[in-house]
C-alpha positions in Angstrom: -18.0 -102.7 107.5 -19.3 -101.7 104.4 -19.9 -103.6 101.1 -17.4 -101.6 99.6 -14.4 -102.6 102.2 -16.5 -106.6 102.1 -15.6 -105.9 97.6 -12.1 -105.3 98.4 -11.1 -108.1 100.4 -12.3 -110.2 97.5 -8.7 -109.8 96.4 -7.5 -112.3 98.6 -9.7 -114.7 96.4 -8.7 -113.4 93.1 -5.2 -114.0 94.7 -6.2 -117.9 95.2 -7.6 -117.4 91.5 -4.4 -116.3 90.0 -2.6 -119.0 91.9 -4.8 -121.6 90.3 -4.5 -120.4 86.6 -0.4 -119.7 87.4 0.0 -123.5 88.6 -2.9 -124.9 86.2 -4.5 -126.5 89.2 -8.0 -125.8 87.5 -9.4 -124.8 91.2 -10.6 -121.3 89.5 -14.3 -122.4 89.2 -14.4 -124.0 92.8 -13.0 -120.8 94.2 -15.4 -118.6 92.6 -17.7 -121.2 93.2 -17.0 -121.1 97.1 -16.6 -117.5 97.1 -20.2 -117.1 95.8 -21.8 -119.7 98.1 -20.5 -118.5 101.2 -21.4 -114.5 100.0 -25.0 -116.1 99.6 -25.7 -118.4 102.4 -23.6 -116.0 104.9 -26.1 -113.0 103.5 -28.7 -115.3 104.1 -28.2 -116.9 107.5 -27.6 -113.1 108.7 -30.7 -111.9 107.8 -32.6 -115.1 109.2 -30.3 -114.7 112.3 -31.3 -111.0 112.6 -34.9 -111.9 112.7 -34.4 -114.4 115.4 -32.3 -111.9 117.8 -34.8 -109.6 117.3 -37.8 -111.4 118.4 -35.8 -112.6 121.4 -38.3 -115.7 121.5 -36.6 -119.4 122.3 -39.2 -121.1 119.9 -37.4 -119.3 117.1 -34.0 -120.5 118.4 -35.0 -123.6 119.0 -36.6 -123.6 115.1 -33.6 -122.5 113.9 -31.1 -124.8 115.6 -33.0 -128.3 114.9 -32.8 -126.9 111.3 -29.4 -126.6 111.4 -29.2 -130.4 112.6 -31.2 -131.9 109.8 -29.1 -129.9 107.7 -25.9 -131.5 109.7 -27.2 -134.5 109.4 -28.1 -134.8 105.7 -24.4 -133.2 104.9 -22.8 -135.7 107.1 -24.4 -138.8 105.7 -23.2 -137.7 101.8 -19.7 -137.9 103.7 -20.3 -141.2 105.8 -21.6 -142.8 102.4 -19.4 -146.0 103.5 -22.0 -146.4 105.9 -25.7 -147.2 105.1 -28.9 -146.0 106.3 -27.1 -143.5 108.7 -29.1 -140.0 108.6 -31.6 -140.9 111.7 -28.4 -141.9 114.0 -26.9 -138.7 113.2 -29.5 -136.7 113.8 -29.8 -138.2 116.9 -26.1 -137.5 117.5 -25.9 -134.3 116.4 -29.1 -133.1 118.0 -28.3 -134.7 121.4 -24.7 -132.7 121.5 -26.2 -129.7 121.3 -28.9 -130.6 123.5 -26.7 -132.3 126.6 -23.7 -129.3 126.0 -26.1 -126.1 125.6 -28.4 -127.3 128.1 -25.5 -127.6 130.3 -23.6 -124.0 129.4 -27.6 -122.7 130.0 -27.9 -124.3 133.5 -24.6 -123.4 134.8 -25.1 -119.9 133.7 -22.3 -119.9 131.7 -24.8 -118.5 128.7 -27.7 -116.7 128.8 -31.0 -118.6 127.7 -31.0 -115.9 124.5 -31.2 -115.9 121.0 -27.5 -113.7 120.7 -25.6 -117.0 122.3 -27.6 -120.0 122.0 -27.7 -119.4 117.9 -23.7 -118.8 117.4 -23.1 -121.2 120.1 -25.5 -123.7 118.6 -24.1 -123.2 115.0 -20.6 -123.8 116.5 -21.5 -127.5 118.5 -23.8 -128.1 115.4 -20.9 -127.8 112.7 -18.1 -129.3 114.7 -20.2 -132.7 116.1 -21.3 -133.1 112.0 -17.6 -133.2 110.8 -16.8 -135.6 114.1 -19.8 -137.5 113.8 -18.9 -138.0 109.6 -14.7 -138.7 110.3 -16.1 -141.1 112.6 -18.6 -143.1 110.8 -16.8 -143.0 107.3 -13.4 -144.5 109.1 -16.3 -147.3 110.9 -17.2 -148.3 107.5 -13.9 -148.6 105.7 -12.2 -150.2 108.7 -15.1 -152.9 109.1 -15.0 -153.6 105.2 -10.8 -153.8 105.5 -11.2 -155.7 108.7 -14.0 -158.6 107.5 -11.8 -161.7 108.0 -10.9 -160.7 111.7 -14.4 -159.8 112.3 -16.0 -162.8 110.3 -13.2 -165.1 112.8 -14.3 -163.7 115.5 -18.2 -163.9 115.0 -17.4 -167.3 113.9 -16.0 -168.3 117.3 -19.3 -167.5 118.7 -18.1 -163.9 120.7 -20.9 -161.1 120.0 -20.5 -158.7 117.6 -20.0 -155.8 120.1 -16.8 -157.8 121.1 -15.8 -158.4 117.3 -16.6 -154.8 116.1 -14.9 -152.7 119.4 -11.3 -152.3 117.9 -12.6 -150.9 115.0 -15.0 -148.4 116.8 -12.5 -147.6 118.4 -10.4 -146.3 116.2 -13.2 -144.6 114.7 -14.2 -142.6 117.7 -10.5 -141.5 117.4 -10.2 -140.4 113.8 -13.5 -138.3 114.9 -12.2 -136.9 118.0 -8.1 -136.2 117.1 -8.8 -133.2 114.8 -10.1 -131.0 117.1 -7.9 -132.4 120.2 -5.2 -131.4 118.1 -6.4 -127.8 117.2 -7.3 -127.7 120.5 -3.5 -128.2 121.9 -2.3 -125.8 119.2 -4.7 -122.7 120.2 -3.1 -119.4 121.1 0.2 -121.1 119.8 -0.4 -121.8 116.2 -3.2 -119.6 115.3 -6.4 -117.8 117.5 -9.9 -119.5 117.1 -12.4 -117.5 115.6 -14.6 -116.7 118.5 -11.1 -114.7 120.0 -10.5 -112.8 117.2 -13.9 -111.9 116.5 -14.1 -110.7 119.8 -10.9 -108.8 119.9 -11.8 -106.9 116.7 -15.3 -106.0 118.4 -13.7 -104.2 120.5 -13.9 -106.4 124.0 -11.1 -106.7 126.5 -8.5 -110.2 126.0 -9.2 -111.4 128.6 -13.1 -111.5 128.2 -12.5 -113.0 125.2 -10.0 -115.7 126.2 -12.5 -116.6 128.7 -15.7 -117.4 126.5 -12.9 -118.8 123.9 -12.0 -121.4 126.3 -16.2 -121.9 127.2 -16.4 -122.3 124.0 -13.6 -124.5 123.1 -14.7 -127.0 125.8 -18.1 -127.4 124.9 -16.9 -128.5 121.6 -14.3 -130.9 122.7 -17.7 -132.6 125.1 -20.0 -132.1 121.9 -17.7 -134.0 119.3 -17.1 -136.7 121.8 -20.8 -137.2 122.6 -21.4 -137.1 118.9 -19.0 -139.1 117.6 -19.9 -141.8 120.7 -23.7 -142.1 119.5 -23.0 -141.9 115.6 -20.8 -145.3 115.8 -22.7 -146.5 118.3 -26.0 -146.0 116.8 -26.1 -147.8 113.4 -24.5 -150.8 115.0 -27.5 -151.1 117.5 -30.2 -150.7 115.0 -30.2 -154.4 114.4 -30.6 -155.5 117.5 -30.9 -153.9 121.3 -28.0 -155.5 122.5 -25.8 -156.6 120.0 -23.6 -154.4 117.5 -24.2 -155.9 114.0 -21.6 -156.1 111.3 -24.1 -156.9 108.9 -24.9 -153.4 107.3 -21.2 -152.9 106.5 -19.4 -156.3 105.4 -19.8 -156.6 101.7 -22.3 -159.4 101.3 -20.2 -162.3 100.0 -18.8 -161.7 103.1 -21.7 -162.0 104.7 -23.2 -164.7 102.4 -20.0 -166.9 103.3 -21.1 -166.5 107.1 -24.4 -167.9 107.1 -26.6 -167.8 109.7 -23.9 -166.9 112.6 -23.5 -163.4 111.3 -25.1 -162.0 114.6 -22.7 -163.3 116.8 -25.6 -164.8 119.2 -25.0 -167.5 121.3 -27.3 -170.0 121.7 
């Protein structure tokens, strides 16, 4: 493709432009802004990913895809900002998703141990566990807030805090993992995931690109679940190794009105 043809599909964004002004929405400057950004960082990334195929060295992957996790991680905790003090448990989620489900695609021989599928792979698990991990643990943090009197009743009748907290982590490790359960069911039928029709405009055969497709679309559904698991579970723990503590998300005259019980310990 050549920058030319890349020029003319900016038209489709003028489109969403026009749109905007027509309906007064006042989107314009986000779209251009958008448009720009992605131009950029895409331009970017494809130059930095060039360099790493090219070298065809694992310390460079490995580089690459531990920065894209801090990165994750920082993004995700702007979104989370319900919940304090949260960047170190999701770089710990997002980095051991891609870890466990890479390591595993790697060992089974499902991918090669190369630069040209661990990076697009990796950027895939990466991106997906960050908006999981972020759904999850912004849902934990307004549910616990919306939820204090149950939670403060329950601490106060001396049950632990994991007990107190576990319908609302619950719920949180399904607001992180229903999205892409539900694209998931709807693949092939509503639209085709991007890995499929990149690979059909390349050139390859269906059916070799149904197959990685569903690879593909598995790892993610382990990756979000793993992540989303250790991002709720994870700032809860902090505060002590076997207890979940409320403490960092009730509003404190909440907490003030609890006193000394707070931790749900039984003496």
């Amino acid at each position: 493709m050549t920058l030319g043809e890349l020029a003319a599909a900016l038209a489709l964004a003028a489109l969403a432009v026009a749109v905007s002004v027509v309906q007064r929405a006042q989107l314009e400057r986000d779209i251009a802004i958008a448009a720009a950004r992605a131009f950029v960082r895409l331009s970017a990334i494809g130059y930095v990913v060039k360099i790493v195929v090219e070298q065809d060295r694992l310390i460079f992957v490995i580089a690459l895809l531990a920065a894209m996790t801090v990165v994750g991680a920082l993004t995700a905790r702007r979104r989370a900002a319900a919940v304090p003090g949260v960047f170190w448990p999701l770089l710990i989620a997002l980095a051991l998703a891609a870890a466990a489900t890479l390591g595993l695609v790697v060992a089974l021989g499902v991918f090669a141990a190369g630069p040209r599928y661990l990076v697009p792979g990796g950027g895939m698990v990466i991106g997906n566990a960050m908006t999981a991990a972020a759904v999850a643990l912004n849902r934990l943090g307004d549910d616990v807030r919306a939820d204090a009197p149950r939670i403060e009743a329950t601490l106060a009748l001396g049950a632990p805090a994991r007990e107190a907290l576990r319908p609302v982590v619950r719920r949180s490790l399904r607001s992180g993992l229903i999205p892409l359960i539900d694209s998931t069911k709807t693949t092939g039928l509503v639209f085709f995931p991007g890995t499929m029709v990149g690979m059909l405009l390349a050139g390859a055969a269906p059916v070799d690109a149904v197959r990685l497709q569903l690879v593909l679309l598995y790892v993610l559904l382990g990756a979000v679940a793993l992540a989303a698991l250790t991002a709720v579970r994870s700032p809860n723990a902090r505060s002590s190794p076997q207890r979940i503590s409320s403490a960092s998300f009730l509003p404190r005259s909440s907490i003030a009105s609890m006193g000394p019980g707070i931790t749900g310990h039984r003496k």
